[in-house]
N, C-alpha and C positions, 0 to 999 in steps of 0.2 A: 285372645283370651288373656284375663289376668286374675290375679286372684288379689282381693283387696280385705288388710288385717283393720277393721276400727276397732281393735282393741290395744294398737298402736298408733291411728292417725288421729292428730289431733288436728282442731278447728281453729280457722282463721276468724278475725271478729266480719262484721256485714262489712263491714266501709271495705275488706277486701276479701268479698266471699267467690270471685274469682276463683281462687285461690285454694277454694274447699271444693274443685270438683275433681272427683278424683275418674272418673271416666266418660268418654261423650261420642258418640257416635251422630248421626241424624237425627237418629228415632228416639233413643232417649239419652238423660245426663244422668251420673250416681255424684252428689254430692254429698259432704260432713256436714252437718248443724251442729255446731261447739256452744251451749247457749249457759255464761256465767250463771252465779247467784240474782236473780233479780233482773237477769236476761230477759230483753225482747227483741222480737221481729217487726216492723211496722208494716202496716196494712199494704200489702202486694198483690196486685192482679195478675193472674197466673194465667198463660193461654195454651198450657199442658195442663193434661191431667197428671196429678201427681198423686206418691204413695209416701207416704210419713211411720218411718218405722223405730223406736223408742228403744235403745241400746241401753242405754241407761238414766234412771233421774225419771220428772213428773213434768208434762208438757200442757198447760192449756192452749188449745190450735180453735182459734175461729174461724169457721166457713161460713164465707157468706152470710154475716152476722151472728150465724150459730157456734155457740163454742163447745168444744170437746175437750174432756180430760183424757189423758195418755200416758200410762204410765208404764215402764220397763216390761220390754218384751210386745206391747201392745203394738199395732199400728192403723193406719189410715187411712184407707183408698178415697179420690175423690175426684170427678172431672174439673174442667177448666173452673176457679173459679177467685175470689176475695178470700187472699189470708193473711192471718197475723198467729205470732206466738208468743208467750208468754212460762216464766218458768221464776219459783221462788228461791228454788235449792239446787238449781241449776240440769242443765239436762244435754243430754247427746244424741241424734239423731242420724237417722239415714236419711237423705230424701232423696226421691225419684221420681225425674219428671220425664216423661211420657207425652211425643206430641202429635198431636192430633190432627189423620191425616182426612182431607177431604175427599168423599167417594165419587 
């Protein structure tokens, strides 16, 4: 067990988002999303399902060519799929990936 404060951990940029996972087991990983002013994500093929949960700030998240707004407090459930992020005024995240086990 751990107990994780993100109203203390702060986000590494992508070139070392290693670095933002702050728990991981098999089955899933709890990472930070730190995303500046004018912050992106570029287009990642995800082969978890993942959950995108919105701490603070306004996120547009594309799936799958569809995009969604997010904003503080909201979040995201989605299976394996094509994402990208985008944020104007910057934004912090949870994200949680979920992997998907074969029956």
């Amino acid at each position: 067990m751990e107990i994780l404060d993100f109203t203390k951990i702060a986000g590494f940029p992508y070139a070392e988002r290693q670095k933002n996972v702050l728990y991981k087991t098999d089955d899933f990983k709890i990472r930070i999303i730190d995303l500046p002013e004018n912050g992106t994500i570029s287009e990642c093929d995800m082969i978890a399902h993942v959950v995108f949960v919105v701490m603070y700030g306004q996120v547009d998240v594309t799936v799958n060519g569809k995009e969604y707004r997010l904003s503080e407090k909201q979040s995201l459930a989605s299976e394996p799929a094509t994402f990208s992020m985008r944020t104007e005024n910057g934004a912090k995240l949870m994200g949680i990936q979920i992997q998907k086990h074969e029956k």
